[in-house]
mmJSON file of the N, C-alpha and C atoms, coordinates in Angstrom:
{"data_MODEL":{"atom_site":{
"group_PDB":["ATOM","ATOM","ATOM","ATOM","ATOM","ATOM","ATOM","ATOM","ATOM","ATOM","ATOM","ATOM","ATOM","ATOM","ATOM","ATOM","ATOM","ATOM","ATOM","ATOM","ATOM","ATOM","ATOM","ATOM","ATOM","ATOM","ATOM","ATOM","ATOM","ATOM","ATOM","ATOM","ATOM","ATOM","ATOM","ATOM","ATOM","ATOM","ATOM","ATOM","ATOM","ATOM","ATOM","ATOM","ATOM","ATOM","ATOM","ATOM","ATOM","ATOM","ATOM","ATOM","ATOM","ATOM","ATOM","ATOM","ATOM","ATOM","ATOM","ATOM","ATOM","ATOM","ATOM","ATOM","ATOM","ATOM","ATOM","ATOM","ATOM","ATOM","ATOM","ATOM","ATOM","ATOM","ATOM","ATOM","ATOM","ATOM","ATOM","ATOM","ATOM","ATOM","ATOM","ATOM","ATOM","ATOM","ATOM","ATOM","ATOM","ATOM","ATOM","ATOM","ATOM","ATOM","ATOM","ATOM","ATOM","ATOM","ATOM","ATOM","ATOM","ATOM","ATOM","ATOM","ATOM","ATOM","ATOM","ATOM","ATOM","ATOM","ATOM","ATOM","ATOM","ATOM","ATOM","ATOM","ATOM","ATOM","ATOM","ATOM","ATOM","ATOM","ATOM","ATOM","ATOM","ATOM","ATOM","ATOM","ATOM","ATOM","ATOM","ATOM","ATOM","ATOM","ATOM","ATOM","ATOM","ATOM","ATOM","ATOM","ATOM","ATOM","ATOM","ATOM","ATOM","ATOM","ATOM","ATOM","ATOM","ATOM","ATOM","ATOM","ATOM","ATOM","ATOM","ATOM","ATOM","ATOM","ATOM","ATOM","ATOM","ATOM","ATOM","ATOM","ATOM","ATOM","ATOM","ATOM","ATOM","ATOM","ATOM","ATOM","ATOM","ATOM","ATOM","ATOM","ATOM","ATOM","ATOM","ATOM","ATOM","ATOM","ATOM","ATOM","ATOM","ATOM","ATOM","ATOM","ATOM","ATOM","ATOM","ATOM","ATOM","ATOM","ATOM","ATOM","ATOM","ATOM","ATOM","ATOM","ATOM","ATOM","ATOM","ATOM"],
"id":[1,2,3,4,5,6,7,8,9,10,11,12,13,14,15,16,17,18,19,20,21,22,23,24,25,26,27,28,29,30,31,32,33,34,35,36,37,38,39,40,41,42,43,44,45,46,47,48,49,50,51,52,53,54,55,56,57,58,59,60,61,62,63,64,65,66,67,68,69,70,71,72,73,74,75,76,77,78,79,80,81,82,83,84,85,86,87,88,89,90,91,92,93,94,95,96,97,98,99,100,101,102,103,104,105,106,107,108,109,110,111,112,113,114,115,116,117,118,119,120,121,122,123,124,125,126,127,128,129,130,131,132,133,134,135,136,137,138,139,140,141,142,143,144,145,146,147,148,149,150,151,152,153,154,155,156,157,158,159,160,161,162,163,164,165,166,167,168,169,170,171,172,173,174,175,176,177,178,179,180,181,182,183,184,185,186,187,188,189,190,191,192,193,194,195,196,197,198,199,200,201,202,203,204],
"type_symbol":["N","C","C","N","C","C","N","C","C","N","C","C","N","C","C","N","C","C","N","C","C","N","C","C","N","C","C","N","C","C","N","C","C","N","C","C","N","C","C","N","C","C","N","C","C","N","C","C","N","C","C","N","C","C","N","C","C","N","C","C","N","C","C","N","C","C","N","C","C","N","C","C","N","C","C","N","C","C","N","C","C","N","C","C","N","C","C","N","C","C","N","C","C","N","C","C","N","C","C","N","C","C","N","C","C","N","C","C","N","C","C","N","C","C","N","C","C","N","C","C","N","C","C","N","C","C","N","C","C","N","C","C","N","C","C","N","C","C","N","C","C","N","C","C","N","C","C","N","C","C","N","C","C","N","C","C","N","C","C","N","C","C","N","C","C","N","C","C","N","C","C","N","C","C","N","C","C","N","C","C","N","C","C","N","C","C","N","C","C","N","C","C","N","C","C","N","C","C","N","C","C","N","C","C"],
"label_atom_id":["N","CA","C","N","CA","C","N","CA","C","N","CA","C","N","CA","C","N","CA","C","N","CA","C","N","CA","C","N","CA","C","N","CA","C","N","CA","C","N","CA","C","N","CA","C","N","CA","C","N","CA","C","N","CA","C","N","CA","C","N","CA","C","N","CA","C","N","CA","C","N","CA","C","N","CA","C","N","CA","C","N","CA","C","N","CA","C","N","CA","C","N","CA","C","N","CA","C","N","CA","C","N","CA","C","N","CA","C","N","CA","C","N","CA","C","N","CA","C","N","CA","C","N","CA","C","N","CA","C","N","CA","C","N","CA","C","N","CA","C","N","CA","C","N","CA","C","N","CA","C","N","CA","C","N","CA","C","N","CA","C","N","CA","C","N","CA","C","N","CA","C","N","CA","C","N","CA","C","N","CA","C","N","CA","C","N","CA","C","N","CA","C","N","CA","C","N","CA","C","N","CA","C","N","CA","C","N","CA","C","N","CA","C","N","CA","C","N","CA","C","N","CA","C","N","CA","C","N","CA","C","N","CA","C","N","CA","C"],
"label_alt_id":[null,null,null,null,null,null,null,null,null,null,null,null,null,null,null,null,null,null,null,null,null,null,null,null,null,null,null,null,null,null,null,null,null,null,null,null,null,null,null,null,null,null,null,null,null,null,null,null,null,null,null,null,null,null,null,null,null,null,null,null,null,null,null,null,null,null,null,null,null,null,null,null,null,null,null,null,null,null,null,null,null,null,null,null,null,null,null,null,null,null,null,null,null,null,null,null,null,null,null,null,null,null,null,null,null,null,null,null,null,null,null,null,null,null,null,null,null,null,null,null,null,null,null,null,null,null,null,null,null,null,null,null,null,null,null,null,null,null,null,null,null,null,null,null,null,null,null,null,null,null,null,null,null,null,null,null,null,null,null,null,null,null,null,null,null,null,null,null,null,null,null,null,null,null,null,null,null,null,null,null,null,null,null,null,null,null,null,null,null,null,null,null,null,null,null,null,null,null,null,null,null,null,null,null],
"label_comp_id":["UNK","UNK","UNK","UNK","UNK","UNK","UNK","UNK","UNK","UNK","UNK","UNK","UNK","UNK","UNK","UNK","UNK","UNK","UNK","UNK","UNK","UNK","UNK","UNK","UNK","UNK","UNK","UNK","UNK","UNK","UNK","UNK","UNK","UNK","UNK","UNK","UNK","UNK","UNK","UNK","UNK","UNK","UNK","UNK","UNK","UNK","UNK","UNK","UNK","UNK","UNK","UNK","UNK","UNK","UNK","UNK","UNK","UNK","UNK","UNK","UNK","UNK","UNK","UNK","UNK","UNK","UNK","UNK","UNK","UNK","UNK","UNK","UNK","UNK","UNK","UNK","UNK","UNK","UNK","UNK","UNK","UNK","UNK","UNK","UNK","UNK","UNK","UNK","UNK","UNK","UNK","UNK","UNK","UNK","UNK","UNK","UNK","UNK","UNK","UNK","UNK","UNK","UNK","UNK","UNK","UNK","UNK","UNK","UNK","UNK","UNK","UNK","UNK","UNK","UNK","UNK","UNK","UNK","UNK","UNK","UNK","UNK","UNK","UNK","UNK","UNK","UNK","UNK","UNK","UNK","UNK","UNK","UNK","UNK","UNK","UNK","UNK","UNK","UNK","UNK","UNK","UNK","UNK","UNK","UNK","UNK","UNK","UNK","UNK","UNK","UNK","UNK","UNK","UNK","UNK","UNK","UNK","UNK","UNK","UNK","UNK","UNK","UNK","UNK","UNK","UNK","UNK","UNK","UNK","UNK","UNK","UNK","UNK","UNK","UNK","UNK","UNK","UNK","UNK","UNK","UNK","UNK","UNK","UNK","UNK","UNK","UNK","UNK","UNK","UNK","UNK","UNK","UNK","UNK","UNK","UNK","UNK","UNK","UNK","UNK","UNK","UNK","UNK","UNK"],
"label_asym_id":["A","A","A","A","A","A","A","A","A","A","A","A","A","A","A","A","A","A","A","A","A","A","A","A","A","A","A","A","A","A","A","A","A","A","A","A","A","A","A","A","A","A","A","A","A","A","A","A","A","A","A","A","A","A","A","A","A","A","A","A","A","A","A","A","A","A","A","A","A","A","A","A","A","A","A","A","A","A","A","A","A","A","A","A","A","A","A","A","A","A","A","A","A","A","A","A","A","A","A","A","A","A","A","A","A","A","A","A","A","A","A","A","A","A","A","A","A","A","A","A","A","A","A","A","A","A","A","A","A","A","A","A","A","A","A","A","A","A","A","A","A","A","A","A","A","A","A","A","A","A","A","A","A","A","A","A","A","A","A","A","A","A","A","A","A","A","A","A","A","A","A","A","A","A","A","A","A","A","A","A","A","A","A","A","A","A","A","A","A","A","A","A","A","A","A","A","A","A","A","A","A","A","A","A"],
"label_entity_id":["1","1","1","1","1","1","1","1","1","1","1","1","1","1","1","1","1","1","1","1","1","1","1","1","1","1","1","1","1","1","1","1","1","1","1","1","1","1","1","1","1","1","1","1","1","1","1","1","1","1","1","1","1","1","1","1","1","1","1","1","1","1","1","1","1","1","1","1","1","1","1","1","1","1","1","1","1","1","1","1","1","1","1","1","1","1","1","1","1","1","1","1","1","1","1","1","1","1","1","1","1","1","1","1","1","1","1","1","1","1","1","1","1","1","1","1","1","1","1","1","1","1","1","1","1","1","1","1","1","1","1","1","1","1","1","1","1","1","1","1","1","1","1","1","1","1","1","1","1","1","1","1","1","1","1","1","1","1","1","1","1","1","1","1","1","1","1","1","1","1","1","1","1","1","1","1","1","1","1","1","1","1","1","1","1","1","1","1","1","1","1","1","1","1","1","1","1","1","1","1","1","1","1","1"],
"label_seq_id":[1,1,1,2,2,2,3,3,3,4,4,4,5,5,5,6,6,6,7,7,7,8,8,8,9,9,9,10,10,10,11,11,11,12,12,12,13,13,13,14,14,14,15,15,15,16,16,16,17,17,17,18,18,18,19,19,19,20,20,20,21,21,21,22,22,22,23,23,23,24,24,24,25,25,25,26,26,26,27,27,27,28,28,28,29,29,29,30,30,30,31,31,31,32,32,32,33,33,33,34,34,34,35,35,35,36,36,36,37,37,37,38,38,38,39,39,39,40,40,40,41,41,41,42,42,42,43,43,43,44,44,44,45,45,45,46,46,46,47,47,47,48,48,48,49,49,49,50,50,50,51,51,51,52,52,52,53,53,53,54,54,54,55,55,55,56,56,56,57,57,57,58,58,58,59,59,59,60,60,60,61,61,61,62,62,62,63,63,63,64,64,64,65,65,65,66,66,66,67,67,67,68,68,68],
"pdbx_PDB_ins_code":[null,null,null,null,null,null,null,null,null,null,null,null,null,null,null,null,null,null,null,null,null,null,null,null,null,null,null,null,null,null,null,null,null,null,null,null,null,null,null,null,null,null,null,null,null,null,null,null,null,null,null,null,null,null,null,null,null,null,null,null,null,null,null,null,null,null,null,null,null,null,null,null,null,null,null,null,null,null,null,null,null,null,null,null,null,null,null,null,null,null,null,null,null,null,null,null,null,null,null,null,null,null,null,null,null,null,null,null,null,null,null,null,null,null,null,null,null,null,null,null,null,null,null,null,null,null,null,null,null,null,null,null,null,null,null,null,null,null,null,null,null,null,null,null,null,null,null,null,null,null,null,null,null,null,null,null,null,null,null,null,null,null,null,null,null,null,null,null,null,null,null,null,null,null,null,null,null,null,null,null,null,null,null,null,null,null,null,null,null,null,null,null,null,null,null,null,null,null,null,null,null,null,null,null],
"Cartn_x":[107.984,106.592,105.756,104.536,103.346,102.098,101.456,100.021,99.507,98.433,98.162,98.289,100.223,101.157,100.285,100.65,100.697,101.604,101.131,103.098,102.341,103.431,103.141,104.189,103.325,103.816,104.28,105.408,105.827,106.873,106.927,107.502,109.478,110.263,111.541,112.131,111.569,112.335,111.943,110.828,109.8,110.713,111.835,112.5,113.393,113.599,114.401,113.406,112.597,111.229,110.381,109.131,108.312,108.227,109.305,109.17,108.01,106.573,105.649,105.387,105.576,105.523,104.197,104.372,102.863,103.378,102.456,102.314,100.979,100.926,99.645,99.745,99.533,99.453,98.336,98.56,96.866,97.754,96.915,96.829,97.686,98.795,99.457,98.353,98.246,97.427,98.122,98.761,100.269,101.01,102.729,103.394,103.752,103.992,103.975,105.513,106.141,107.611,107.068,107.948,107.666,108.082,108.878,109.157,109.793,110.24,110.37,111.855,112.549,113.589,113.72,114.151,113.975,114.132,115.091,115.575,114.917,114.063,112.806,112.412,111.817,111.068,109.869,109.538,107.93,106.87,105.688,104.766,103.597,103.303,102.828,101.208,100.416,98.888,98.33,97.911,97.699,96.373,95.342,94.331,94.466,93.926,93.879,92.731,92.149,91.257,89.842,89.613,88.247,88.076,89.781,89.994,91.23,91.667,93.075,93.764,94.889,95.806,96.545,97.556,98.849,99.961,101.289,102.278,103.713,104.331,105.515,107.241,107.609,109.623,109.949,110.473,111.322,110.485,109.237,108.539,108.011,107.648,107.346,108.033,107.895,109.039,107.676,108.137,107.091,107.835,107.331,108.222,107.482,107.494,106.502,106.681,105.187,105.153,104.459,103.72,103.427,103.033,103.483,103.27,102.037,101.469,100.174,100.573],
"Cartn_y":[77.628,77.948,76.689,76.855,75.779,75.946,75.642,75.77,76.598,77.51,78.263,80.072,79.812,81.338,82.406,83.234,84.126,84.339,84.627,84.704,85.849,85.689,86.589,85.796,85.491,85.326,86.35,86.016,86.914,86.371,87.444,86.378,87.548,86.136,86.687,87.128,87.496,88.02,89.058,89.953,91.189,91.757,91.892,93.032,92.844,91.516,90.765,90.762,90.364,89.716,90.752,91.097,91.897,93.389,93.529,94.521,94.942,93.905,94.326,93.478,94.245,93.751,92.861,91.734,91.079,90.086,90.702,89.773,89.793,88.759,88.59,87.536,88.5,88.306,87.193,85.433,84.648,83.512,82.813,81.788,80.745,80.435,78.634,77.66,77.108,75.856,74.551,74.195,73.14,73.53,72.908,72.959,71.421,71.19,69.796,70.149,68.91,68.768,68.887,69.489,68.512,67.174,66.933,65.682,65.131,63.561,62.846,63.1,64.12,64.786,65.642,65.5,66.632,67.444,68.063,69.653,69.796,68.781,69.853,71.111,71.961,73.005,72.619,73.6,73.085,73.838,73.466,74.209,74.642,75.655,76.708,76.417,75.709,76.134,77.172,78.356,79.206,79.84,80.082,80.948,82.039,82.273,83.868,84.331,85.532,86.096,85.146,84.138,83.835,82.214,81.88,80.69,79.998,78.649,78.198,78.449,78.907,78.856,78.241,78.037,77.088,77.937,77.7,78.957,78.293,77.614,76.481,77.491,77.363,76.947,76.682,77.456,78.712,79.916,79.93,80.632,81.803,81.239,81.858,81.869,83.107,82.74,83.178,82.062,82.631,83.339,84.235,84.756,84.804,84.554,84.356,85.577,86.136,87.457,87.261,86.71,86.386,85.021,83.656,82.97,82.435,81.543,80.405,80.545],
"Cartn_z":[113.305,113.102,113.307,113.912,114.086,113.965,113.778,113.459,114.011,113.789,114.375,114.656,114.166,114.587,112.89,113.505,113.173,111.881,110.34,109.496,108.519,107.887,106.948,105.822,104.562,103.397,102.227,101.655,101.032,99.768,98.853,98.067,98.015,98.154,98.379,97.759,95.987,95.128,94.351,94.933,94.475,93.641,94.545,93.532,92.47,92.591,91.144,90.42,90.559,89.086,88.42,88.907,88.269,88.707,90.086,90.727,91.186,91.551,92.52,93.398,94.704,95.905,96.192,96.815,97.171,98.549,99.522,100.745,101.375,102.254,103.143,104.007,104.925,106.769,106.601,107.528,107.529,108.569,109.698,109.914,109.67,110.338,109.706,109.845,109.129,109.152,109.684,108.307,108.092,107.439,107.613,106.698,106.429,105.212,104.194,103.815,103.75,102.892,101.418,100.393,99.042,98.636,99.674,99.114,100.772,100.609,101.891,102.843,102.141,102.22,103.273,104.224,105.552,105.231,103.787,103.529,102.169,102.076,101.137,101.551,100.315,100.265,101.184,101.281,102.445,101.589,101.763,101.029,102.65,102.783,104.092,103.704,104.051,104.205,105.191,104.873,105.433,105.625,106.556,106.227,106.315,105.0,104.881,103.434,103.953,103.158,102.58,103.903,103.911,103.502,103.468,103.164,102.8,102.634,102.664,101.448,101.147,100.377,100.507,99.577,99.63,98.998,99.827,98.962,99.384,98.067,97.992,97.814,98.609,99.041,97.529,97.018,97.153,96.538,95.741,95.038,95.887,97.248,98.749,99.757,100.278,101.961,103.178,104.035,105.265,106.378,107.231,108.44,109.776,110.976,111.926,112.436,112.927,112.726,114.914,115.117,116.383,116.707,117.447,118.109,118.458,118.248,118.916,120.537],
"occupancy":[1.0,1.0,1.0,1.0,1.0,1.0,1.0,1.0,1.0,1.0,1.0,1.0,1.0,1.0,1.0,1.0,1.0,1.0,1.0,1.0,1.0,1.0,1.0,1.0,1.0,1.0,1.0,1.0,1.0,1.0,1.0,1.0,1.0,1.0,1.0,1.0,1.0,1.0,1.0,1.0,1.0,1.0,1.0,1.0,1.0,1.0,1.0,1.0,1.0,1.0,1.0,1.0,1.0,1.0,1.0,1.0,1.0,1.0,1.0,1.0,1.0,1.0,1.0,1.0,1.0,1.0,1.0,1.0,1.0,1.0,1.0,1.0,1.0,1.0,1.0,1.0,1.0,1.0,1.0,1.0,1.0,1.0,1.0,1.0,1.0,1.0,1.0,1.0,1.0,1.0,1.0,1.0,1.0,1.0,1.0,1.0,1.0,1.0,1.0,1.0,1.0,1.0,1.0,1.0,1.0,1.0,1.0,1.0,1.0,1.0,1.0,1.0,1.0,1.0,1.0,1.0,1.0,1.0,1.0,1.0,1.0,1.0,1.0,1.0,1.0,1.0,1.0,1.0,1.0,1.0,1.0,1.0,1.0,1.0,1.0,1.0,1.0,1.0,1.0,1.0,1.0,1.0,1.0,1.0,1.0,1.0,1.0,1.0,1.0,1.0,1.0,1.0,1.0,1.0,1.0,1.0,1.0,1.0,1.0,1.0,1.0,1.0,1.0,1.0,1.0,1.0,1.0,1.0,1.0,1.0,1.0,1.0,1.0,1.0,1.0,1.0,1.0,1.0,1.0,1.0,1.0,1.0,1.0,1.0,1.0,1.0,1.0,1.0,1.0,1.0,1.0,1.0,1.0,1.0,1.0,1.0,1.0,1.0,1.0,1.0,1.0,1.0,1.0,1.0],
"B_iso_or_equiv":[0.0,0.0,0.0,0.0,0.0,0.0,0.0,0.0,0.0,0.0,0.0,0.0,0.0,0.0,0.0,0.0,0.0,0.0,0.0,0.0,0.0,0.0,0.0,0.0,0.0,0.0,0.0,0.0,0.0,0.0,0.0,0.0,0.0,0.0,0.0,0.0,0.0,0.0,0.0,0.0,0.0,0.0,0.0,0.0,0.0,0.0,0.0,0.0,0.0,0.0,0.0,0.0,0.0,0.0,0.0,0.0,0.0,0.0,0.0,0.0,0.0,0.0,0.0,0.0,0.0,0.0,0.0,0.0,0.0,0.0,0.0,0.0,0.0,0.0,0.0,0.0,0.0,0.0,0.0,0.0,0.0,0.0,0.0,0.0,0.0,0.0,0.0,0.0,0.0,0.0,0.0,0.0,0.0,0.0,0.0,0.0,0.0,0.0,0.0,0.0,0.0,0.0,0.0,0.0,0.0,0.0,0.0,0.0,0.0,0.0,0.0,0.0,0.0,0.0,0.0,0.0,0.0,0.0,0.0,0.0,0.0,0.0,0.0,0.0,0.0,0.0,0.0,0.0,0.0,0.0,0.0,0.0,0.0,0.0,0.0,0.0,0.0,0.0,0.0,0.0,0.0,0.0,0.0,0.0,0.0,0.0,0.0,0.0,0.0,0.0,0.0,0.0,0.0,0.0,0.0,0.0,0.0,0.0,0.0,0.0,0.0,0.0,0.0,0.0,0.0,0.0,0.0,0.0,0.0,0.0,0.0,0.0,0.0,0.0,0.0,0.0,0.0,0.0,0.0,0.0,0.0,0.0,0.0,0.0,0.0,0.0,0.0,0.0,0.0,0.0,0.0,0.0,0.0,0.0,0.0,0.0,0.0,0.0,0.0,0.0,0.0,0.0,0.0,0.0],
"pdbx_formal_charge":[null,null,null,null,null,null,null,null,null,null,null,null,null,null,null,null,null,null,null,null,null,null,null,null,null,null,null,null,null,null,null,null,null,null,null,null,null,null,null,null,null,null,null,null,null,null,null,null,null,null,null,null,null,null,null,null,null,null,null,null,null,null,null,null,null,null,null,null,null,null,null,null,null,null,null,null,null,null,null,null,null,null,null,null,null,null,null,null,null,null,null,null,null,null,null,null,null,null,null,null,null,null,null,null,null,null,null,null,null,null,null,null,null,null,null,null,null,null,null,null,null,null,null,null,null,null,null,null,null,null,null,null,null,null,null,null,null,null,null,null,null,null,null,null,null,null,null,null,null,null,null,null,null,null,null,null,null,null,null,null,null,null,null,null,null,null,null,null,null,null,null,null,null,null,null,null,null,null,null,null,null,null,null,null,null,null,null,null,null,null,null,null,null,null,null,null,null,null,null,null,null,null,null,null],
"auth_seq_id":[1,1,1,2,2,2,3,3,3,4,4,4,5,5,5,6,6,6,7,7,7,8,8,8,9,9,9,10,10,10,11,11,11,12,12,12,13,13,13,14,14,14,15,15,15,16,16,16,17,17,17,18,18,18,19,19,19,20,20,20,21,21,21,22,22,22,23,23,23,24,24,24,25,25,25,26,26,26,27,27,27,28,28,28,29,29,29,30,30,30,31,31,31,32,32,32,33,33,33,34,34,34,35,35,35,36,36,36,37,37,37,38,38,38,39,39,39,40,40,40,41,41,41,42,42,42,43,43,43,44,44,44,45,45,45,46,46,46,47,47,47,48,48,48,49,49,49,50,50,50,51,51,51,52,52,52,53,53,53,54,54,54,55,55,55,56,56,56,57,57,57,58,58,58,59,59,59,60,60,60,61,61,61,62,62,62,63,63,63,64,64,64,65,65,65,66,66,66,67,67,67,68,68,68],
"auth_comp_id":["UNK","UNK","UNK","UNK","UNK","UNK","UNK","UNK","UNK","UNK","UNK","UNK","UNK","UNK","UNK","UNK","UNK","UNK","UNK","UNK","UNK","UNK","UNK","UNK","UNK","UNK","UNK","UNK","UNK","UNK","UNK","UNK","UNK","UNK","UNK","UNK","UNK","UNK","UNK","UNK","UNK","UNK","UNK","UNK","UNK","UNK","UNK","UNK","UNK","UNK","UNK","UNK","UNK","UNK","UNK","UNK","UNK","UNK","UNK","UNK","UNK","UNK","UNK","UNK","UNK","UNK","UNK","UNK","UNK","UNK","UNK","UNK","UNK","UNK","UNK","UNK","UNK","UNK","UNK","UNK","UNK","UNK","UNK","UNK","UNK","UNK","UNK","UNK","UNK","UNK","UNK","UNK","UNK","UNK","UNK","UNK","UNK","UNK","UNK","UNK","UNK","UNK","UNK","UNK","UNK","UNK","UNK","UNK","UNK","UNK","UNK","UNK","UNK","UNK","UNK","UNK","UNK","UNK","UNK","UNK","UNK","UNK","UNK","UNK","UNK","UNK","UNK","UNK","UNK","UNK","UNK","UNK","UNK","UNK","UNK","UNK","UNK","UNK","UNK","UNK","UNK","UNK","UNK","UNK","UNK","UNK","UNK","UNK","UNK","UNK","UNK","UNK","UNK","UNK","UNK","UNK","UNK","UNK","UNK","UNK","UNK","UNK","UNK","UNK","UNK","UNK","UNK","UNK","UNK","UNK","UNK","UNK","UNK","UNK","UNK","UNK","UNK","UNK","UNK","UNK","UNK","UNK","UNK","UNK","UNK","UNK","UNK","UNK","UNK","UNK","UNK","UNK","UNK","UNK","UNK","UNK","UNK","UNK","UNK","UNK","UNK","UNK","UNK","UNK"],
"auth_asym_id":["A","A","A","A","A","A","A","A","A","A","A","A","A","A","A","A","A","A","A","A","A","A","A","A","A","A","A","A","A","A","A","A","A","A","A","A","A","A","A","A","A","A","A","A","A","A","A","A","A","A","A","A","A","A","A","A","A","A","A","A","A","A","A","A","A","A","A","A","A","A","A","A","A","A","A","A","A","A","A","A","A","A","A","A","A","A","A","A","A","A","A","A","A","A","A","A","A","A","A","A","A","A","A","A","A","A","A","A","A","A","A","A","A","A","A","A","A","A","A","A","A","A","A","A","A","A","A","A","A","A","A","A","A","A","A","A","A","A","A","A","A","A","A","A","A","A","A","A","A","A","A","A","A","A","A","A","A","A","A","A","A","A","A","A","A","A","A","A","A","A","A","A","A","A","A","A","A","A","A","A","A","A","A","A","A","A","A","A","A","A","A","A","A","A","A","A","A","A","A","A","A","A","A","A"],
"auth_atom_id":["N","CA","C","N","CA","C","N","CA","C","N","CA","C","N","CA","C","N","CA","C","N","CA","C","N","CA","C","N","CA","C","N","CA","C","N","CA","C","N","CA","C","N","CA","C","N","CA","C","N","CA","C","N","CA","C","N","CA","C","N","CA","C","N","CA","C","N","CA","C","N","CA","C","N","CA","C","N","CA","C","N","CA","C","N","CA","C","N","CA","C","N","CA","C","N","CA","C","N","CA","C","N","CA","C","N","CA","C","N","CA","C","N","CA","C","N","CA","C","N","CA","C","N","CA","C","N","CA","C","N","CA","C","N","CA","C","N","CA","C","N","CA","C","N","CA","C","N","CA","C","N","CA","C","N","CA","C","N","CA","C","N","CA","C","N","CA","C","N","CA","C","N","CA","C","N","CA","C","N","CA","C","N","CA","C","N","CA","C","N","CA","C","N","CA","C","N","CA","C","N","CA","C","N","CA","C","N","CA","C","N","CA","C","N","CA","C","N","CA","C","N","CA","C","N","CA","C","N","CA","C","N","CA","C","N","CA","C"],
"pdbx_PDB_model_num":[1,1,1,1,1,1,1,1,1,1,1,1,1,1,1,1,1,1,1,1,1,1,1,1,1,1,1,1,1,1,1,1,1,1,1,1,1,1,1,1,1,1,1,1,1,1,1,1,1,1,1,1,1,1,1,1,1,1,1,1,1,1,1,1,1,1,1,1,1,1,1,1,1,1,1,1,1,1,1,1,1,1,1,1,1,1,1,1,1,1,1,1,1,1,1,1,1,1,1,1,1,1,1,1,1,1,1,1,1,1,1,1,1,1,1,1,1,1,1,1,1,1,1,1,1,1,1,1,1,1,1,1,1,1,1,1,1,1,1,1,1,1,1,1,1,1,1,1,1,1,1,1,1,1,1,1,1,1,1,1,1,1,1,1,1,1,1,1,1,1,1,1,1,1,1,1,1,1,1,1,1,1,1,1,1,1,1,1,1,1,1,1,1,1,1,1,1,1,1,1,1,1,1,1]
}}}
């Protein structure tokens, strides 16, 4: 994924946890390591719904849905 694509955020464990589903389709912006670790978690800046969010590895999963 790169700036720009197309994703859709989602969270990977709906159905372990509270059992309600939550995603939303927005914009890659960047993705950031959490830490200086190549196999850090990444945290996804994304636009969506009129402005940037942020949504952090492992709490969130992103999936590229169409290409820049």
């Amino acid at each position: 994924m790169k700036p720009g694509d197309l994703v859709k955020i989602y969270d990977p464990d709906e159905n372990q946890m509270d059992g309600i589903p939550y995603s939303v389709v927005g914009i890659l912006i960047k993705i950031n390591q959490k830490t200086s670790n190549v196999n850090a978690h990444r945290i996804f800046t994304i636009y969506v719904e009129g402005g940037e969010r942020d949504f952090d590895e492992p709490f969130w999963a992103a999936s590229l849905i169409n290409s820049a």
